[in-house]
C-alpha positions as CSV (number, residue, x, y, z in Angstrom):
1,X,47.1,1.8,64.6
2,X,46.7,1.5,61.1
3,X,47.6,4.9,58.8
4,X,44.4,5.7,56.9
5,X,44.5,6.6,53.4
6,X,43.7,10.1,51.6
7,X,40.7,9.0,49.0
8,X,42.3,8.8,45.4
9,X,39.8,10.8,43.7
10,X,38.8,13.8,46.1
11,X,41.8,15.8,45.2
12,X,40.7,16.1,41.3
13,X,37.4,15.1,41.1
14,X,36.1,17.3,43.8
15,X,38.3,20.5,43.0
16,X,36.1,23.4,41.8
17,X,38.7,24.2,39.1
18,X,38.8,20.7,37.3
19,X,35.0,20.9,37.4
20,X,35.2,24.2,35.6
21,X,37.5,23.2,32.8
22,X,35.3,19.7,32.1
23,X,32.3,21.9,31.7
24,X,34.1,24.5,29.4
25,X,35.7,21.1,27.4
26,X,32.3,19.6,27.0
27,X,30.5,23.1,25.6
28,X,33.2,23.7,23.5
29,X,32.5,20.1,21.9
30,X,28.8,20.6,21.9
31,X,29.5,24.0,19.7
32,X,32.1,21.9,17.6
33,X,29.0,19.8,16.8
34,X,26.6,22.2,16.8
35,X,27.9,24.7,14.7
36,X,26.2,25.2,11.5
37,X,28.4,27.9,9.4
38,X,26.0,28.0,6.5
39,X,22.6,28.6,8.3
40,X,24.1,31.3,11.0
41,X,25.8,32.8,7.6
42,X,22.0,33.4,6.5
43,X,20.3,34.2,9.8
44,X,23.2,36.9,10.8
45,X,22.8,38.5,6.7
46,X,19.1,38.2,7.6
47,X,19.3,39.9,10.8
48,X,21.9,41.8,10.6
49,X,21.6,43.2,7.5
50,X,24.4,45.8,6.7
51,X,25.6,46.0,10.3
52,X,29.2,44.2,9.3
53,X,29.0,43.7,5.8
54,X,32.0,43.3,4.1
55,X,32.1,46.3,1.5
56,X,34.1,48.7,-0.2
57,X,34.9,51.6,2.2
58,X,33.8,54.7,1.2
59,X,32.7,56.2,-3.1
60,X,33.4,53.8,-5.5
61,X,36.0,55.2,-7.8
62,X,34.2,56.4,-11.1
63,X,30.4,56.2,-9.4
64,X,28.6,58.8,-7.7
65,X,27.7,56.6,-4.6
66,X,29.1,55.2,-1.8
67,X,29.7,51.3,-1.5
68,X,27.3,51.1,1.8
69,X,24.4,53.2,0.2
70,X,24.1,50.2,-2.9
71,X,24.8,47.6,-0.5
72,X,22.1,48.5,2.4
73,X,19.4,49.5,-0.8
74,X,20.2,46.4,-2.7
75,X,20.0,44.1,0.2
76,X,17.1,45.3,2.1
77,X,14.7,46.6,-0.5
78,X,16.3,45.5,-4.1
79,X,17.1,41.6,-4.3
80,X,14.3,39.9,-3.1
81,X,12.4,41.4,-5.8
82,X,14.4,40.8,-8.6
83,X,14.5,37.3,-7.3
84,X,10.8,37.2,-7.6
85,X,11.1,39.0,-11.1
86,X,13.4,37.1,-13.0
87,X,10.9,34.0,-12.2
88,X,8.4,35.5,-14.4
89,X,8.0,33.5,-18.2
90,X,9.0,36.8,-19.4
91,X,12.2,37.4,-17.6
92,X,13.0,33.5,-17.4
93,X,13.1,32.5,-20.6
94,X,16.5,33.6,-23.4
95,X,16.8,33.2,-26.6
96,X,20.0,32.3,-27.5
97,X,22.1,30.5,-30.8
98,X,24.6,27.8,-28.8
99,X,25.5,26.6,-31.7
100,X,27.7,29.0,-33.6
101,X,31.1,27.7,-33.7
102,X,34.7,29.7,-32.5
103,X,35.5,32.5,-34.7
104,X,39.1,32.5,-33.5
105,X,40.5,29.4,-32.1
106,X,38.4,26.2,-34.2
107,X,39.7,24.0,-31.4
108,X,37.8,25.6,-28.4
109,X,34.7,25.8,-31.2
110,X,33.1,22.9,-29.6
111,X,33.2,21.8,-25.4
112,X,35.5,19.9,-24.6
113,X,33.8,17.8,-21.7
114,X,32.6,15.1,-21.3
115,X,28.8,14.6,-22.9
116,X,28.8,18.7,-23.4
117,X,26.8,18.4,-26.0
118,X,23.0,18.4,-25.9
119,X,20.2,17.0,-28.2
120,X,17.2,19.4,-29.7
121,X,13.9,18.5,-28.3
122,X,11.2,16.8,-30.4
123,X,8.8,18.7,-32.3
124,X,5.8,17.5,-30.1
125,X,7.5,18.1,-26.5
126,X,7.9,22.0,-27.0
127,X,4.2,23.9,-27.0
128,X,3.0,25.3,-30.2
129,X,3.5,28.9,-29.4
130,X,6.6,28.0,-28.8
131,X,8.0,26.7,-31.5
132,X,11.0,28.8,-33.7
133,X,10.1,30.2,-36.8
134,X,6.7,28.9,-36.9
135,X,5.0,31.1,-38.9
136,X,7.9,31.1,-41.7
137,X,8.0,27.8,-41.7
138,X,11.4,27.1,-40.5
139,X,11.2,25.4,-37.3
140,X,14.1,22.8,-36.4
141,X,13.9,20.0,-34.2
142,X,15.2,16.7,-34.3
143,X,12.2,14.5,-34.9
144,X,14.3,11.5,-33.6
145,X,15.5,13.3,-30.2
146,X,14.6,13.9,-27.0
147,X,15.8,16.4,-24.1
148,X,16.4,14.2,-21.0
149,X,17.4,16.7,-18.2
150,X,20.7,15.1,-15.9
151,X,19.4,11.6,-17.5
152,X,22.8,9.9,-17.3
153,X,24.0,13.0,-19.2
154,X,26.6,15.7,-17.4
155,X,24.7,17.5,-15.4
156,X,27.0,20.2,-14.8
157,X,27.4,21.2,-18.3
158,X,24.1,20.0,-20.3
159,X,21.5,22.9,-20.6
160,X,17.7,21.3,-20.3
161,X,16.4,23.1,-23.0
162,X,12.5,21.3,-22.2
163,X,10.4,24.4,-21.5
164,X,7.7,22.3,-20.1
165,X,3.7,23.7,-20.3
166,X,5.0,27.5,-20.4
167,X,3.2,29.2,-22.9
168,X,4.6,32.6,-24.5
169,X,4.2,34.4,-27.4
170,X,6.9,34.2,-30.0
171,X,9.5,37.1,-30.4
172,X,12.1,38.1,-33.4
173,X,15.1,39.8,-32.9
174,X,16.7,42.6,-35.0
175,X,20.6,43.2,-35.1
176,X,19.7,46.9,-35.8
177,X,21.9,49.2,-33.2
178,X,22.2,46.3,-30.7
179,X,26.0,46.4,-28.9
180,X,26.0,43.2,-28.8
181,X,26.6,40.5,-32.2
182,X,22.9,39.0,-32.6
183,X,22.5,35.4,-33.4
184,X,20.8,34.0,-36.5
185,X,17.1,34.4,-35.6
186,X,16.8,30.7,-36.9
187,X,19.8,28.9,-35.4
188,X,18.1,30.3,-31.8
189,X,16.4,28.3,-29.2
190,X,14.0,28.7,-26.3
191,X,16.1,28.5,-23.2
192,X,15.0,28.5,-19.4
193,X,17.3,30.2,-17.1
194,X,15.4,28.6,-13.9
195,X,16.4,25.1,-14.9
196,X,19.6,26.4,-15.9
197,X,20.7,28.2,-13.1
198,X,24.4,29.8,-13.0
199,X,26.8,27.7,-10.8
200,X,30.2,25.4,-11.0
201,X,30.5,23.5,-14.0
202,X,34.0,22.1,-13.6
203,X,34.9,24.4,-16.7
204,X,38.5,25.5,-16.2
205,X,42.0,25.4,-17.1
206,X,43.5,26.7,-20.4
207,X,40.2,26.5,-22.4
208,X,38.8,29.0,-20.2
209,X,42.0,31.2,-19.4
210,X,42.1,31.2,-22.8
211,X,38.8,32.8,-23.2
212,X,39.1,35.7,-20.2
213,X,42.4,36.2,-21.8
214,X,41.1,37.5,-25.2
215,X,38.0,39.4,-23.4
216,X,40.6,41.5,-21.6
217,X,42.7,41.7,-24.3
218,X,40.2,44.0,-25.7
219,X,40.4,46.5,-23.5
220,X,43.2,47.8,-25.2
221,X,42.0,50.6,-27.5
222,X,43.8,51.5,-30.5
223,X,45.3,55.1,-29.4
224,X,46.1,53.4,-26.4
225,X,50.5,53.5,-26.9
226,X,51.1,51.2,-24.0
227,X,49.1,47.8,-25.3
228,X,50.0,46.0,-27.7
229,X,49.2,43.0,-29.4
230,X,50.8,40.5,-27.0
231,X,49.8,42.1,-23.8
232,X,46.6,42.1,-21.8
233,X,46.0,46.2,-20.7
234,X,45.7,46.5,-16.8
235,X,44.0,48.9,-14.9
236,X,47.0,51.2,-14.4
237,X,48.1,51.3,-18.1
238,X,44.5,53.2,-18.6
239,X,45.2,56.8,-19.4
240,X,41.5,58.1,-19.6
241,X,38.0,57.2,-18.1
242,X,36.6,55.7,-20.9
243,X,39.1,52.7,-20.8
244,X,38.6,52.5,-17.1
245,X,35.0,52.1,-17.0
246,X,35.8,49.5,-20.1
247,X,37.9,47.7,-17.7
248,X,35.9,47.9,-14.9
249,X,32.3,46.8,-16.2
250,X,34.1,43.8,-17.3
251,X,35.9,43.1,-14.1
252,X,33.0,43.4,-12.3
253,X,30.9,41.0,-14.7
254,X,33.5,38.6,-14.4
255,X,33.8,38.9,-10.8
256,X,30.2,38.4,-10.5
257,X,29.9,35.3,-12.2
258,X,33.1,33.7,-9.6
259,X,30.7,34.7,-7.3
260,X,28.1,32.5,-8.6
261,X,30.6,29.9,-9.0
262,X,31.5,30.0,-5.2
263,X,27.9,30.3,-4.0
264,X,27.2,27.0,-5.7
265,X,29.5,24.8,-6.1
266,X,29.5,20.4,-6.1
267,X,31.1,19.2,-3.2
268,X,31.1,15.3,-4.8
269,X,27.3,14.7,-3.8
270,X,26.3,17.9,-2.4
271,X,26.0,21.5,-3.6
272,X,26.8,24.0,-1.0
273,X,29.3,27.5,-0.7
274,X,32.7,27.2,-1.6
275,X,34.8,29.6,0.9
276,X,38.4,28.4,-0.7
277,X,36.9,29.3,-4.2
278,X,35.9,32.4,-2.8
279,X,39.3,33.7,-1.1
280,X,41.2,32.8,-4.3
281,X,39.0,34.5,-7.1
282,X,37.6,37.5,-5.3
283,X,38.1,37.9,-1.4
284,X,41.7,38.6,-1.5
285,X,40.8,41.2,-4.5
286,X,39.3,44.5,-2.9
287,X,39.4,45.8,-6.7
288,X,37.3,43.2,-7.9
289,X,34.9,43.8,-5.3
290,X,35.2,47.2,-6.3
291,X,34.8,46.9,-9.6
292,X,31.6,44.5,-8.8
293,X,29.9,47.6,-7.1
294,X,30.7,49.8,-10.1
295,X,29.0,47.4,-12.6
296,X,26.1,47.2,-10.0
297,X,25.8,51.2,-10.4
298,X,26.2,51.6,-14.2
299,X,23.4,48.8,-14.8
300,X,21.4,51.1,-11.9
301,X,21.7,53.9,-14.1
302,X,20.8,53.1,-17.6
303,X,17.7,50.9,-16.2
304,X,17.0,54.6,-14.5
305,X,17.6,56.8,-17.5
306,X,15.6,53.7,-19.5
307,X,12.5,53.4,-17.0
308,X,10.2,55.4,-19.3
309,X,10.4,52.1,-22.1
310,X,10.4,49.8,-19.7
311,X,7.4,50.3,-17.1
312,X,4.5,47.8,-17.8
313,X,1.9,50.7,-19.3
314,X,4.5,51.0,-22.1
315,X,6.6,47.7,-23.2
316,X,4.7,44.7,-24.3
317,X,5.0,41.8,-21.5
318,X,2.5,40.4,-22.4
319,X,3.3,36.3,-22.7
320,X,-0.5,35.2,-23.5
321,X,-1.4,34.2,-19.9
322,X,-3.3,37.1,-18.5
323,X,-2.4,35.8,-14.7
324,X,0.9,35.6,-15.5
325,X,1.1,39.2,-17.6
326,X,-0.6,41.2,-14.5
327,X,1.9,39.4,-11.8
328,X,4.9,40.5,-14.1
329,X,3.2,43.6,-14.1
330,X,2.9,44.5,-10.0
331,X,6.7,42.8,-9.9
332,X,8.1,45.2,-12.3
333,X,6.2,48.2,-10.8
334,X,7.4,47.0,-7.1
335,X,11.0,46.3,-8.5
336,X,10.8,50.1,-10.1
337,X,9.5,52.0,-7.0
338,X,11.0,50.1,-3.9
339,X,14.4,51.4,-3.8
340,X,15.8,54.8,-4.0
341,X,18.7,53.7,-6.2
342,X,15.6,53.5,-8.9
343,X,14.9,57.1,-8.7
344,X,15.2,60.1,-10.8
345,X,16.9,62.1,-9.2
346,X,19.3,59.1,-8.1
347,X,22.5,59.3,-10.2
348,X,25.0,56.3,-9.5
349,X,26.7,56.8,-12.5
350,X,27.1,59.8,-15.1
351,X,27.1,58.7,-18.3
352,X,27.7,62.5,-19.3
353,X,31.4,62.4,-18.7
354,X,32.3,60.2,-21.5
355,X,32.9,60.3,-25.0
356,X,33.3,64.2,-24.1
357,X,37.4,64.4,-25.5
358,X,38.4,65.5,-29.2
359,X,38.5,61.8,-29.8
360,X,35.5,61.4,-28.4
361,X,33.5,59.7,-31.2
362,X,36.2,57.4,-32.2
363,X,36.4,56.4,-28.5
364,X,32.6,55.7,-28.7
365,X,33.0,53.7,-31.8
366,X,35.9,51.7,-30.3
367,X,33.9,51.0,-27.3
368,X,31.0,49.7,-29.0
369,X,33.0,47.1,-31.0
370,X,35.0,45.9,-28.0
371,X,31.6,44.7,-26.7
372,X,30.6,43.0,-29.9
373,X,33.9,41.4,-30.4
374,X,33.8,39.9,-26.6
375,X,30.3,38.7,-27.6
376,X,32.2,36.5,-30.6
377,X,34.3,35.3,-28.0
378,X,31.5,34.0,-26.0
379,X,30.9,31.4,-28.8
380,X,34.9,30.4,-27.9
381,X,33.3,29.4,-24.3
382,X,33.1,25.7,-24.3
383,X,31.2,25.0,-22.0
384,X,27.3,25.6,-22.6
385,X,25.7,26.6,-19.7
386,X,28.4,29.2,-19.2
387,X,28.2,30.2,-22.7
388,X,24.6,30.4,-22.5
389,X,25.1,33.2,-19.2
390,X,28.0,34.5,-20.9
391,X,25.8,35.9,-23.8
392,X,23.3,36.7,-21.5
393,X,25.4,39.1,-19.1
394,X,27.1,40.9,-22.0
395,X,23.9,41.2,-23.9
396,X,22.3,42.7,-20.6
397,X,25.6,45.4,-20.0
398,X,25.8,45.6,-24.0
399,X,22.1,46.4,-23.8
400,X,22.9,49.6,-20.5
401,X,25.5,51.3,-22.7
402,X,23.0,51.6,-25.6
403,X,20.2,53.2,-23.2
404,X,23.2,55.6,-21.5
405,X,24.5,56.5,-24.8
406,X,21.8,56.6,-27.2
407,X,19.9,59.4,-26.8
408,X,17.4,58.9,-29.3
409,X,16.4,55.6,-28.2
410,X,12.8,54.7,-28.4
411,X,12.9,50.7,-28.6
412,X,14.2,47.6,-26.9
413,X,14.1,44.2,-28.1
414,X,13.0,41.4,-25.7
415,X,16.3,39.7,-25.6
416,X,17.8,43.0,-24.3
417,X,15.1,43.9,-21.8
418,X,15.3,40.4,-20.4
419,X,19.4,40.2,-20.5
420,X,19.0,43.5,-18.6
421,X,16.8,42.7,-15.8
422,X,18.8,39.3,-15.3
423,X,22.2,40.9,-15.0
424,X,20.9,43.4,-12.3
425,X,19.8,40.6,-10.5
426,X,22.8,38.1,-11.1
427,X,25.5,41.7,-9.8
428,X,22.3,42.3,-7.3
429,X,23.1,38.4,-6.0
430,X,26.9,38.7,-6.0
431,X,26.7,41.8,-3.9
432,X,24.9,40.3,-1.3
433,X,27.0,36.9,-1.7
434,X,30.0,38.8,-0.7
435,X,28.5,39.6,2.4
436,X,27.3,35.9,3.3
437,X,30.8,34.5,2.4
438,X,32.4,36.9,4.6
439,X,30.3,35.6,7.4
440,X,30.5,32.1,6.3
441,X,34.3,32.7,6.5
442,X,34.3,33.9,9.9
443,X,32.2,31.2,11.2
444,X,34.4,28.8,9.8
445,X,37.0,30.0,11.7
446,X,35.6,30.0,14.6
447,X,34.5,26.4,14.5
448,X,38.0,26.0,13.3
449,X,39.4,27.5,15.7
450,X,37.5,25.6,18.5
451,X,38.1,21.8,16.9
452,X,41.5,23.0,17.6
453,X,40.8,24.2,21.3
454,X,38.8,21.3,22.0
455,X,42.1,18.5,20.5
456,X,44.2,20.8,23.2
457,X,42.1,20.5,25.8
458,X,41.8,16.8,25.5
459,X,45.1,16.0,24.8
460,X,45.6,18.1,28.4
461,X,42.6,16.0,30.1
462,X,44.7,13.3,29.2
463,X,47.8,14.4,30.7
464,X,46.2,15.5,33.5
465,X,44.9,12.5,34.5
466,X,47.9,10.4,34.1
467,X,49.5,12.4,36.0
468,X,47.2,12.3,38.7
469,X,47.3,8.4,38.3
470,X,51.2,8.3,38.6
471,X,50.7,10.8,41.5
472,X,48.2,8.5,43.5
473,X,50.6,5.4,42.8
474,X,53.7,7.4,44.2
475,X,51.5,8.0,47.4
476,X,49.5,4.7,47.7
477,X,53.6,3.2,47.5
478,X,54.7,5.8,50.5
479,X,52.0,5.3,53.0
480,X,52.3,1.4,52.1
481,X,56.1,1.7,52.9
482,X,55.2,3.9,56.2
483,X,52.7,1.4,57.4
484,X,55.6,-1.5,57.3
């Protein structure tokens, strides 16, 4: 009688075990697949809110509120309408001088990249109202040029300086009391910040080490005995608040703008987060992060202490489009009333405690040149688009330290109420980019982390099945020798 033979397959194929571990293999594929880091990044900051943020624990050092409080207000109440605010023709639109050349190194006077440069538009393709100097007669365009926005130029670098059918009344600027170096009124140009949004421009390397360098470098006062000219002052060499607070508002501006950096960043044909970018420039900093919740709260303040010249019924927003005016309006109202950190009696910084030592006006006058020297170094930036954000952000903190420590103040120009706004919203952003790239980094590790599971548990499929094979041959050869 003839042996019969065990079925090859039933072993494997039927046991309850194997069926379990295919099933787990094949989901863990699927979510391989599947897995969208960037849009679960959103949904969970959306969600979630503040649930797992990543934030500084506790105060932050030299502010009089905790790290959480600005995060949970800024994210829940504050962005999204600064986002809508800085749209508005008022708040989008800078004037600016990218012109002026290096005071200090002539070789970093002009970019150094490729097609940098930019023409000036024609004459006919900027609207009448918009025109510089008109009504002295010294307008200058370039009757033979045009401004072609990414047309075969660089598009990282090239600012589009078209401002399209926006209509707004023209403005002059007065160097009077301003922190901040003014450019020649007639060297300036209209600017939108919309079509010239913050993000990677492939500036880098000594040029622009070069340039954070120098702007650190000033942070070492004159009665300071432990700087000197060759050394950059750190954060530990500071012997009194003042040169803290320095050090810190310009840490956390610079921190801010790496964040902008990372958020948006060209991936060869695709802009997207850059994690890496991230990690290396801020994540692995909790000071920096720190120091990015400090600059949050000291623009917080002086836009509090300066609310009485800037609500609607009492600075002139008016552009010359009534629609537009009365939207800016509600904006600015709903900006100024929808979070607490915008209230009177909310005090995230205390200007009170500076200035306040013996020394204290020669401090004060120290301070206030540091800021207008960094703002001659900003014409050492070679690229334009960051040179144009550059002056913006250190007008807008330039613009905070005269409203906290001018107590007489009863004017702003519109160059400093705009830089203002814009800088609250571009440290506003950051915050709430630190939280999104802290999920995003998560999520990348988890999808890293299964890739990885998913090779294994192929590469053990595999085995496992040859060795099932070479187990089936070993028995198909024993019950053929048995049946001899």
């Amino acid at each position: 009688m003839e042996t019969l033979k065990p079925s090859k397959s039933q072993p494997l194929l039927h046991s309850r075990w194997f069926r379990l571990y295919i099933i787990l293999f094949c989901t863990i594929i699927v979510l391989c697949l599947s897995l969208q880091p960037e849009a679960i990044a959103k949904l969970s900051l959306e969600v979630f809110g503040d649930s797992f943020a990543s934030t500084p624990k506790g105060s932050v050092q030299d502010a009089l509120c905790d790290a959480r409080t600005l995060y949970r207000e800024n994210q829940v109440k504050l962005n999204k309408k600064l986002s809508k605010l800085v749209e508005r023709t008022f708040f989008r639109i800078f004037k600016v001088d990218l012109s002026k050349e290096c005071p200090f190194w002539p070789d970093d006077g002009q970019c150094a990249l490729r097609d940098c440069s930019v023409c000036a538009c024609d004459e006919n393709e900027v609207p009448v109202l918009w025109r510089l100097g008109s009504s002295q007669g010294t307008s200058r365009f370039e009757s033979s040029a045009t401004c072609e926005y990414s047309g075969g130029r660089d598009v990282l670098n090239d600012v589009d300086r078209n401002l399209g059918d926006t209509q707004f009344r023209e403005w002059q600027e007065d160097d009077k009391d301003v922190w901040i170096i003014q450019d020649s009124d007639e060297n300036m140009i209209y600017v939108d910040l919309v079509a010239n949004p913050e993000r990677y421009t492939g500036y880098q390397g000594a040029s622009a080490t070069r340039v954070w360098k120098a702007i650190y470098k000033e942070n070492c006062f004159l009665f300071e005995d432990n700087c000197t000219d060759q050394e950059v002052c750190s954060l530990q060499q500071h012997s009194c608040k003042e040169q803290r607070v320095f050090f810190r508002l310009i840490s956390g501006i610079h921190t801010s703008i790496n964040m902008h950096i990372a958020k948006e960043y060209l991936f060869k044909t695709r802009w997207g987060p850059n994690v890496q970018l991230y990690e290396e420039r801020v994540g692995r900093f909790p000071e920096r992060v720190e120091n990015l919740y400090f600059a949050f709260a000291v623009i917080l303040r002086a836009i509090t202490k300066g609310m009485p010249l800037l609500l609607p019924e009492v600075y002139d927003y008016r552009t010359g489009n009534v629609t537009e005016d009365e939207l800016t309006a509600q904006i600015l109202r709903e900006v100024f009333s929808c979070s607490k950190l915008l209230t009177p009696n909310c005090l995230t910084f205390d200007e009170r405690e500076l200035f306040r030592s013996p020394e204290g006006i020669s401090v004060r006058k120290q301070f206030q040149q540091h800021f207008r020297n960094i703002s001659a170094i900003m014409d050492c930036v070679g690229c334009e688009k960051c040179r144009l954000w550059g002056k913006l952000q250190f007008l807008g903190v330039g613009t905070a330290l005269k409203i906290l420590f001018d107590d007489h103040l009863t004017f702003l120009q519109h160059n400093e109420v705009s830089s203002l706004l814009n800088v609250l919203y571009k440290l506003s952003t950051s915050v709430v980019t630190i939280a999104y790239m802290e999920r995003l980094l998560v999520l990348q590790r988890i999808r890293y982390w299964l890739l990885v599971a998913s090779c294994m548990m192929g590469v053990a499929l595999v085995f496992m099945l040859m060795f099932r094979r070479s187990f089936w041959e070993r028995d198909e050869l024993y019950y053929k020798a048995k049946s001899v």
